[in-house]
C-alpha positions in Angstrom: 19.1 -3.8 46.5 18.1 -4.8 43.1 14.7 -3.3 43.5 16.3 0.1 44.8 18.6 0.3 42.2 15.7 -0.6 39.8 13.9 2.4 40.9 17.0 4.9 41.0 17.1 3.6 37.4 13.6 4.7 36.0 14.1 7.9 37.9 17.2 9.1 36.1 15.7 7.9 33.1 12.5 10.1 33.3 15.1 12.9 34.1 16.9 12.0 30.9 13.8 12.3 29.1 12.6 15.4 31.1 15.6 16.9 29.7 16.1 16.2 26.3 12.4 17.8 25.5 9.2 17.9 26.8 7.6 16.0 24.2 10.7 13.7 23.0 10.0 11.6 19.2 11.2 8.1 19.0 13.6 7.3 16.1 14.5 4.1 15.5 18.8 3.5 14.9 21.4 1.6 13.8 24.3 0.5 16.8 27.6 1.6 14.5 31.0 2.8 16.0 29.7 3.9 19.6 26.8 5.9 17.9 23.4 5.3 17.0 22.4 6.3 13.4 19.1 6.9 12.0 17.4 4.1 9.8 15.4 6.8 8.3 17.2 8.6 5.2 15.9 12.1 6.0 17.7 12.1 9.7 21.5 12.9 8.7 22.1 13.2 12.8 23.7 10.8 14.8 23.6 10.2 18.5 25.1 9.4 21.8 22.5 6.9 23.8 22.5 7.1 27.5 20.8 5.1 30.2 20.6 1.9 28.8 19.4 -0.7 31.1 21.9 -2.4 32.7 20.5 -5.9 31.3 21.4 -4.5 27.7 25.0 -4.8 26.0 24.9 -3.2 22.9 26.8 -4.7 19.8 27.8 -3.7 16.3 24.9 -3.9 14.1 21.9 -3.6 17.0 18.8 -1.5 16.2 17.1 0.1 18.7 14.4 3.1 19.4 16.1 5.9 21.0 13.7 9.0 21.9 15.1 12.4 20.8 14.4 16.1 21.3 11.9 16.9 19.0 14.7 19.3 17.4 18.0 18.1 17.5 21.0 19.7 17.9 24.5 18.3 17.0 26.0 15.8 19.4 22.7 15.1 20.9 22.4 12.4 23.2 18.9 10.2 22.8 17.5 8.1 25.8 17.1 4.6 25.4 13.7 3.0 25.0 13.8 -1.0 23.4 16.0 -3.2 21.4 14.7 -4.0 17.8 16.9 -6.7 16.2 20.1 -6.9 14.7 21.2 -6.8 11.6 22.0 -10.2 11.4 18.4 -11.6 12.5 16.4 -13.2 10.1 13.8 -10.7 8.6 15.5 -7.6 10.1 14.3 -5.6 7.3 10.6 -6.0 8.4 11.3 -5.5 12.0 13.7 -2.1 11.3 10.4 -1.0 8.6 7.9 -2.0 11.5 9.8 -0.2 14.2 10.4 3.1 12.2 6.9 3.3 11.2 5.6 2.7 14.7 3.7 0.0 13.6 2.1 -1.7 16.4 2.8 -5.5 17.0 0.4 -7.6 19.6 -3.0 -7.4 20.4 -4.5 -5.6 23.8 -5.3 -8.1 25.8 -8.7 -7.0 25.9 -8.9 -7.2 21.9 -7.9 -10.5 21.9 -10.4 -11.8 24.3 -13.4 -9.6 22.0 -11.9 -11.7 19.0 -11.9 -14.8 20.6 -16.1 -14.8 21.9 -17.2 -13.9 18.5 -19.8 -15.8 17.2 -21.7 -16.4 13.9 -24.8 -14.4 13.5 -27.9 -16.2 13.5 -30.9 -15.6 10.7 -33.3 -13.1 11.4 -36.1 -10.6 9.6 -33.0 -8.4 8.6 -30.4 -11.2 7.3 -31.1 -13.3 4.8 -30.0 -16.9 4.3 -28.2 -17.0 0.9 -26.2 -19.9 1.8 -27.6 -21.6 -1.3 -26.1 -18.8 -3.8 -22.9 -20.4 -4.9 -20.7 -17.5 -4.2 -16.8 -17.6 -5.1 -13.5 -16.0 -3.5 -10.9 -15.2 -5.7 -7.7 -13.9 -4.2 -3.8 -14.6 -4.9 -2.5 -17.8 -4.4 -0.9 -16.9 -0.8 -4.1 -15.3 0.1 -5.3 -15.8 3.8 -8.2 -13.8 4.4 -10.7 -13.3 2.2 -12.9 -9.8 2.3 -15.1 -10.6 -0.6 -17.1 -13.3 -2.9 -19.0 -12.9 -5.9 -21.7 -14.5 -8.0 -23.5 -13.5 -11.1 -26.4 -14.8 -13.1 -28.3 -14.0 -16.5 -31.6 -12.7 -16.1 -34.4 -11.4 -18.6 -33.8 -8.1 -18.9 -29.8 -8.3 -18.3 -27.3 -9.7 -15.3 -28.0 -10.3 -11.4 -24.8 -9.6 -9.2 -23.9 -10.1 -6.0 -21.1 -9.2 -3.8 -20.9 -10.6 -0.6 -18.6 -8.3 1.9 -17.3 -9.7 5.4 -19.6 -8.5 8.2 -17.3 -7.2 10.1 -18.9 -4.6 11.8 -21.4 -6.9 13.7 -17.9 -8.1 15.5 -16.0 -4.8 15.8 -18.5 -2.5 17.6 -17.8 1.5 17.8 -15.3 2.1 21.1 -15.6 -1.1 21.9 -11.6 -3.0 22.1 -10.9 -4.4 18.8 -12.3 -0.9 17.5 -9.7 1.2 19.5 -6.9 -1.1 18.3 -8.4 -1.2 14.5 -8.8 2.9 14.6 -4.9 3.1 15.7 -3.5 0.9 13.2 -5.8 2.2 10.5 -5.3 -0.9 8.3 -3.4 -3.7 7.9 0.5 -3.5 6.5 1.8 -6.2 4.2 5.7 -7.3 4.5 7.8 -10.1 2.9 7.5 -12.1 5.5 3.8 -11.2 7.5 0.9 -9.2 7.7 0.4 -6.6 10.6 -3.2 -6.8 10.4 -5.7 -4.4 11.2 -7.9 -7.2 13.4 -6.9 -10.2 15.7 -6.0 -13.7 13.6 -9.5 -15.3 15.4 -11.4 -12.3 13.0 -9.0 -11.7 10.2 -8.1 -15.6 9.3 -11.4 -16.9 11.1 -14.8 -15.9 11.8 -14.9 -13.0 9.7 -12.8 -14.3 6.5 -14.9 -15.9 3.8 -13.5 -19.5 3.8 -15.1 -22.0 1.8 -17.7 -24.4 3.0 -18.2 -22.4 5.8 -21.3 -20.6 6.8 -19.9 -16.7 7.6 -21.7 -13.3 8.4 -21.9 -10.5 4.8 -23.4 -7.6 4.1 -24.2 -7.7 0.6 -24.8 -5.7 -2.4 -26.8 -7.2 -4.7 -27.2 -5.5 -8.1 -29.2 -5.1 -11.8 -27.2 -4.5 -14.5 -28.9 -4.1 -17.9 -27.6 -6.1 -21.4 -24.8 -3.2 -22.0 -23.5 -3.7 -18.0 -25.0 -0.2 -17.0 -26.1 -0.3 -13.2 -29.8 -0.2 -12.9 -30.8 -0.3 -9.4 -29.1 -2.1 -6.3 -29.7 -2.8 -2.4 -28.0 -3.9 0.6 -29.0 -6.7 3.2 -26.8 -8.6 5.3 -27.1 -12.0 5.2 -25.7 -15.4 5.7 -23.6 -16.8 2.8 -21.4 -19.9 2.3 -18.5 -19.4 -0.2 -18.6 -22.2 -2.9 -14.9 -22.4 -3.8 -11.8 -20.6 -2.9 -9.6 -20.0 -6.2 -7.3 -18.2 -7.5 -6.3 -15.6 -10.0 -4.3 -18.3 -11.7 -7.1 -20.5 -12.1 -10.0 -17.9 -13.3 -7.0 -16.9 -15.6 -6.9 -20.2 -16.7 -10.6 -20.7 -17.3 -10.5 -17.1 -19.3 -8.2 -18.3 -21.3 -10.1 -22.3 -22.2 -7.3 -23.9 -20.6 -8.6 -25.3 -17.6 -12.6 -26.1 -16.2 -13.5 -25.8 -12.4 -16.5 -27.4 -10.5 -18.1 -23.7 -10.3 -19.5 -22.3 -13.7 -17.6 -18.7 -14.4 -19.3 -18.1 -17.5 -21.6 -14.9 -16.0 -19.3 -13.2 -13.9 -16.8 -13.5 -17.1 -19.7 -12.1 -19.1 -20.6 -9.2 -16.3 -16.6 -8.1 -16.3 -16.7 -8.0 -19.9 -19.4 -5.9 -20.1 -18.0 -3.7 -16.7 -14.7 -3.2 -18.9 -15.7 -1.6 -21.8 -18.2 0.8 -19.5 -14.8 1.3 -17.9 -13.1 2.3 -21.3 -16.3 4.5 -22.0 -16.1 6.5 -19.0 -12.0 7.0 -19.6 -10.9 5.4 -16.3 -7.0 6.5 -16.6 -5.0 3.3 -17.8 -1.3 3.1 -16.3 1.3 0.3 -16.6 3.2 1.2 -13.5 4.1 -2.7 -12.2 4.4 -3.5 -8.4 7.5 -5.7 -7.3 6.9 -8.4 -5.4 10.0 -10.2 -3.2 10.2 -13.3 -2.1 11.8 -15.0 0.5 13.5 -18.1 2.0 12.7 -18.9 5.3 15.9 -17.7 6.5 14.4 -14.1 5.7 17.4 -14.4 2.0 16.0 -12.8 -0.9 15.1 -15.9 -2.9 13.4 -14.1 -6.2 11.9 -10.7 -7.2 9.1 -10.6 -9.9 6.2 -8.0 -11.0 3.1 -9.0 -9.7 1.2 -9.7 -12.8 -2.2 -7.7 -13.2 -4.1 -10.0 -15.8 -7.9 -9.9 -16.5 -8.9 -12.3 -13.8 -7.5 -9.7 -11.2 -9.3 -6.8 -13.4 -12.7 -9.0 -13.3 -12.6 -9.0 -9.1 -11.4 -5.3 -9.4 -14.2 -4.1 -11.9 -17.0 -6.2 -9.5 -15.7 -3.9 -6.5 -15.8 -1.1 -8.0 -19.5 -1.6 -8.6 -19.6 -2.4 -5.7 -18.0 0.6 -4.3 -20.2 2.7 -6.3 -23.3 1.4 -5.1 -22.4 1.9 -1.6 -21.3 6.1 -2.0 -24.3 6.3 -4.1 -26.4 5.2 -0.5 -24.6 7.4 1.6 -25.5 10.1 -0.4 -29.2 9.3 -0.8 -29.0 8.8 3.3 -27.5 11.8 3.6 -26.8 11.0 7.0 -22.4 11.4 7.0 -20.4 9.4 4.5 -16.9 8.4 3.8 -15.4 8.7 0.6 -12.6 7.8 -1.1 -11.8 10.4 -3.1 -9.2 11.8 -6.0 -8.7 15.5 -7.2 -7.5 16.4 -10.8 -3.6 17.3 -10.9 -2.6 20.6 -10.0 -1.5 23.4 -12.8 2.0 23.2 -11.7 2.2 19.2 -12.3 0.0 19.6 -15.5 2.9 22.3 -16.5 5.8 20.4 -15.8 4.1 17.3 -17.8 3.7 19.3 -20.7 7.4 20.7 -20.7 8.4 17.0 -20.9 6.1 16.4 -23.4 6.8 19.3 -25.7 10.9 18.1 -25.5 9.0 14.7 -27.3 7.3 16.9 -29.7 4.1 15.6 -28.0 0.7 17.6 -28.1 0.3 19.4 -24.8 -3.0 18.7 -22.0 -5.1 21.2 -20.7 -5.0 22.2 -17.5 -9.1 21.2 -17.2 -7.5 17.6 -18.1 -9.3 14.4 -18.5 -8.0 10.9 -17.5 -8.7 9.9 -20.9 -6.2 12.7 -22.5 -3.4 10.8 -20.4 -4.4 7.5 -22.0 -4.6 8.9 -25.5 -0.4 9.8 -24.8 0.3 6.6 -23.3 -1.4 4.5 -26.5 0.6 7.0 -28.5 3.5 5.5 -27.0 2.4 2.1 -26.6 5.9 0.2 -26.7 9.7 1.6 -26.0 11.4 3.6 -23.5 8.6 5.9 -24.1 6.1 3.8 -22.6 8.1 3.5 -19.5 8.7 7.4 -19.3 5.2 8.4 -19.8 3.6 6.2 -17.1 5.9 7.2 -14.6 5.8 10.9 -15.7 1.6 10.4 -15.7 1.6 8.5 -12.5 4.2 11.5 -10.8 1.7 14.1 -11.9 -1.4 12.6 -10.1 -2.6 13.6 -6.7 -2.5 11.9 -3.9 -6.0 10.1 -3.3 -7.6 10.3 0.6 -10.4 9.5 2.1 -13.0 12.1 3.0 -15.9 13.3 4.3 -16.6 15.4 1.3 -17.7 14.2 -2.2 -15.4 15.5 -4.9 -15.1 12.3 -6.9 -12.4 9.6 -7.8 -10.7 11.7 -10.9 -8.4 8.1 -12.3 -11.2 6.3 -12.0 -13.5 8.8 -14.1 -16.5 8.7 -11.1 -18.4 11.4 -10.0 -18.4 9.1 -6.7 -17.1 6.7 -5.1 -16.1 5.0 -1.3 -14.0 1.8 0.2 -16.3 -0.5 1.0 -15.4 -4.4 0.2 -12.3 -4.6 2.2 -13.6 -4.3 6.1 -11.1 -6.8 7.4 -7.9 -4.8 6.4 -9.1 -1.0 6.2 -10.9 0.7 8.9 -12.3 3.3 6.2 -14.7 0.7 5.2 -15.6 -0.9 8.1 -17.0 3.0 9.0 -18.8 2.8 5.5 -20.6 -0.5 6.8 -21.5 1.1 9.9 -22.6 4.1 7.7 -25.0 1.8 5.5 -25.9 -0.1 8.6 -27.1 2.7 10.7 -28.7 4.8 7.6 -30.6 1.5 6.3 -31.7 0.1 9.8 -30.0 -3.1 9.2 -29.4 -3.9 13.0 -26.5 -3.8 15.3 -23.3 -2.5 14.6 -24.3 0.8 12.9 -22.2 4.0 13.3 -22.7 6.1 16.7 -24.1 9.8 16.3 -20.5 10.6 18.3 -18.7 8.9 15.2 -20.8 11.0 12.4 -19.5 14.1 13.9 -16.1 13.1 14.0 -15.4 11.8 10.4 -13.5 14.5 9.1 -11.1 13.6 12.0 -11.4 9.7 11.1 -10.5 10.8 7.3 -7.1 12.2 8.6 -6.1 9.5 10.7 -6.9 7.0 8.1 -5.3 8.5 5.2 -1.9 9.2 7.1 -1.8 5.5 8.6 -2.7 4.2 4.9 0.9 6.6 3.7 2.9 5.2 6.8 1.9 1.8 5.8 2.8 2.4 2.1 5.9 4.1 3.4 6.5 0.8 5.3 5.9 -1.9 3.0 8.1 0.1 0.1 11.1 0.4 3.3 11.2 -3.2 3.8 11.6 -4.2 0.3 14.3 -1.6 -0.3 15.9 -3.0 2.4 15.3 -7.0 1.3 16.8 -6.1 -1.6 20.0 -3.8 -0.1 20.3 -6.6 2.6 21.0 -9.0 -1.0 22.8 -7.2 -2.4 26.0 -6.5 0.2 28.2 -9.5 -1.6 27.6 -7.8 -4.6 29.8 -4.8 -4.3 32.1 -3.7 -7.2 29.8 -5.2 -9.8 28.6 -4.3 -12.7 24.9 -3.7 -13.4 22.1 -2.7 -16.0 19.2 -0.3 -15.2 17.2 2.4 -15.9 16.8 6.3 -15.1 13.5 6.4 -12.8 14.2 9.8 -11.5 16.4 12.9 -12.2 17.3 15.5 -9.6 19.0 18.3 -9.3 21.7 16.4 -6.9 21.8 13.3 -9.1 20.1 10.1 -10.5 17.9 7.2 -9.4 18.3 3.9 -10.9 16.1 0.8 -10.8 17.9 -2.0 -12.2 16.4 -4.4 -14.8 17.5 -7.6 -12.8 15.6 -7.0 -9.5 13.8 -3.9 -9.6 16.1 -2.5 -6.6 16.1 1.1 -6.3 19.8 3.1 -5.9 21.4 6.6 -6.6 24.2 8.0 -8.9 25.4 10.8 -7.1 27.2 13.8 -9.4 30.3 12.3 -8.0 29.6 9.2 -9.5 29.2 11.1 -13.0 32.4 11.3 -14.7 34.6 13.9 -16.6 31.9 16.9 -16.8 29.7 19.3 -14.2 26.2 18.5 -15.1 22.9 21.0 -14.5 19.7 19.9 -14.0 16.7 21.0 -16.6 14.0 20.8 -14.3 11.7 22.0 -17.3 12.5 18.5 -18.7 13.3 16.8 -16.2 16.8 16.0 -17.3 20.4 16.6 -16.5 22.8 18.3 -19.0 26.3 18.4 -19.0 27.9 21.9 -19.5 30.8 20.6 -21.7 30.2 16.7 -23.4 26.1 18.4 -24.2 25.4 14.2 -22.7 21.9 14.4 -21.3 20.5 11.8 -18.9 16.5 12.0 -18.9 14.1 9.2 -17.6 13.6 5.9 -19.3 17.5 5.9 -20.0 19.3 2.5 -20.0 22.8 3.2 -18.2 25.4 0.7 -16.7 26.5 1.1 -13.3 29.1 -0.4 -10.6 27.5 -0.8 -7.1 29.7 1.5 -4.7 28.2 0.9 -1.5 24.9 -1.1 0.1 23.5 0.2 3.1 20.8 -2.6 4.4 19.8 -0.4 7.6 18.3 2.2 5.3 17.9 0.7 2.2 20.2 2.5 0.3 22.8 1.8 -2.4 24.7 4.3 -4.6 26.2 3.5 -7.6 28.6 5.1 -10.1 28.6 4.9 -14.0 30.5 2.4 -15.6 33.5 3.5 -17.7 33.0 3.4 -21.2 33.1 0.1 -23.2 34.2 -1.9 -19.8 32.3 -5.6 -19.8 33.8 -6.3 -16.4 31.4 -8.0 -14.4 34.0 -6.9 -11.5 35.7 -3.7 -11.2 38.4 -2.1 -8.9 36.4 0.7 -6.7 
């Protein structure tokens, strides 16, 4: 009986789904009042859910995936496919982010059991033992897999380098398991609370990772700089290395700054950065300030702090060595000439350049060209080095750049100021430079592993996929803290807070607030006592009879109206004039 009705079940379910569309999307929703509503902020639909297993009793706060027509209508029914979470669980926030951006979770099978048989590669005419180099890894402090080490040393005419990149692409072979599932997720995604990473833990945290003491599988660039830090010449091997020491931006800091000494001598990699950053301030490499938030959490999944990840120069030294690194390894592809991958960054547009220079001109700032330089938009930002200015700028600069992608054709990296440039030192968490390893592999007869003549013709496809599953992950990791932060911020209702303008739209204001960085929205009816039009030209709103303005960088006070944790949302209104309430009647 159970069986039957089992089977009657999945039948009128496929109906269901027959019916609502012949290729149905999955949205993942919020269980509210009988209805499911949309996590995502763009969907204002909601919808009735029918044939839910019978094993499922839906509750106030659920979320779940429902699949929908592919155009919905109004009072449109969806077809139910899982249960997520509910709003109560512990780290909802990443599971709701995970499940609307279709990340994937577990391993195939098959993947798993590829991970777990991987062995180290033995020494041979085409890897080199460079055990004996005492290479470093220097990551965060809750780093747990480790891409890349680094060594340096003085020679006659200037400075050795090497950079010692996970060989990942003698584990992960082309359409081989861990490949399929490494294409599809396209890189790994970075929560809170976890990693959804690219390849299994036995690769990611093990064999591949460069742990210290351990004997692990690279393929390295080694490199001759001159006495000024221009590149020579370079050359990639693989090889076997063994990473000295595992430390940490706050300990190089440290050392940078005479404050602390380690066992390993940083002296020449120190020198080499010093000498890569001022080639970097030659070339005009475009210099924001545009801090990353970083939230932290108890292990009940609370909000314990927020912060700015801080970017000091012992996160700039490992930066400036890949980079070189990076370099090197587009400037091969294109001497192979055999397909390449690069990463790559187009100028801004005329219409963003346009709208820039409106804003500037309402500052009585000099105007850019449209043929602009990364170096014109740091000679505005060190105009306006301190202030609300500062602030504006950056965002305004960073708002006005183009997206950058990966692809198969070389137009350069315009922020950085390179003619060229690729992804090369992070194999373990971005499949676009696991593909350059195959790349240099196959084009330098460095062994197994190399890139199929199938996989050359398809890397305009490859760039695509990569780029959109790097935006869905960005998408992702910038949902969950929203919601983190909403989820905190529910007992908070009614109070009063300090912020600042980070956007102005024609339908209203966003706000980040000083305290913890959370991002909300001042709708025009939560602007009081005038009708207010927006200046697009400078980016402003105006009201028609006070003549008050509110323009980016401004600090306003504002009363939290309502919190939304599902989406991420909160809306807030301005505070009345001259009221220090911390609480206020909404």
């Amino acid at each position: 009986m159970g069986r039957n009705f089992k089977k009657h079940f999945e039948q009128k379910r496929q109906e269901a789904l027959d019916d609502i569309s012949d290729k149905p999307v999955v949205v993942t929703c919020l269980w509210t009042n009988g209805r499911a509503e949309p996590v995502d902020r763009k969907i204002h639909q909601s919808f009735y859910v029918k044939f839910i297993p019978p094993s499922i009793r839906l509750k106030e706060g659920d979320v779940l995936d429902l699949e929908v027509p592919r155009f919905v209508r109004a009072n449109q029914a969806g077809v139910f496919k899982r249960l997520i979470c509910n709003m109560k669980d512990a780290f909802a926030p990443t599971l709701i982010s995970m499940a609307e951006a279709h990340l994937r979770g577990p391993f195939s099978e098959e993947a798993e059991k590829e991970a777990r048989k991987a062995t180290l590669p033995e020494i041979t005419k085409i890897r080199k033992d460079l055990r004996k180099i005492p290479f470093v890894t220097i990551d965060g402090a809750d780093a747990k897999d480790f891409d890349d080490a680094v060594w340096a040393e003085k020679d006659k005419s200037g400075w050795h380098v090497m950079v010692g990149i996970a060989d990942v692409s003698w584990y992960v072979r082309p359409d081989s398991a861990l490949d399929k599932e490494a294409y599809r997720r396209g890189n790994s995604t970075y929560f809170p609370d976890r990693v959804v990473p690219m390849l299994p833990f036995e690769l990611s945290n093990g064999v591949c990772s460069l742990n210290p003491n351990e004997p692990r599988g690279a393929l390295v660039c080694e490199i001759w700089l001159d006495k000024n830090g221009v590149k020579k010449r370079h050359k990639f091997h693989r090889a076997l290395i063994q990473s000295a020491a595992r430390l940490t931006y706050t300990q190089v800091q440290a050392v940078m700054d005479g404050k602390e000494k380690l066992d390993v001598d940083l002296s020449a990699l120190i020198s080499v950065y010093e000498l890569l950053e001022k080639q970097r301030k030659k070339r005009g490499a475009l210099e924001l300030d545009v801090p990353e938030r970083q939230v932290i959490l108890t292990k009940k999944g609370q909000v314990k702090s927020v912060h700015l990840r801080e970017q000091t120069p012992a996160n700039a030294l490992i930066e400036e060595l890949m980079i070189l690194a990076n370099i090197s390894a587009a400037e091969t592809l294109i001497e192979l000439n055999k397909g390449a991958l690069f990463r790559v960054h187009d100028r801004p547009s005329a219409e963003k350049i346009e709208t820039l220079n409106s804003y500037l001109k309402s500052l009585n700032k000099k105007s850019i060209p449209n043929s602009v330089l990364p170096r014109d938009f740091n000679a505005i930002l060190s105009a306006s080095k301190f202030g609300k200015q500062n602030y504006v700028l950056n965002t305004f600069i960073l708002r006005t750049q183009a997206q950058a992608v990966y692809s198969p054709e070389n137009i350069g990296h315009f922020g950085l100021a390179l003619s060229k440039y690729t992804h090369f030192t992070s194999p373990i968490r971005r499949y676009s430079d696991l593909l350059v390893h195959r790349l240099l592999v196959a084009g330098l007869k460095l062994g197994e592993g190399g890139i199929m003549p199938e996989q050359v013709k398809k890397l305009g496809e490859f760039c695509e996929h990569i780029s959109l599953t790097e935006r869905q992950s960005a998408t992702a990791e910038q949902n969950a803290v929203d919601r983190y932060l909403a989820n905190s911020m529910q007992e908070k209702l009614g109070e009063l807070f300090t912020g600042r303008i980070s956007s102005v739209t024609a339908f209203g204001l966003f706000i980040t607030l000083d305290e913890t960085g959370a991002d909300g929205f001042i709708p025009f009816r939560g602007m009081h006592g005038d009708y207010f039009r927006f200046d697009e030209k400078r980016t402003r709103l105006v009201g028609r009879y006070s003549g008050r303005t509110y323009q980016l960088g401004d600090s306003v006070q504002v009363i939290l109206c309502e919190c939304n944790p599902a989406t991420g949302d909160l809306i807030f209104k301005f505070a009345p004039k001259n009221k220090k309430l911390i609480k206020y009647g909404l």
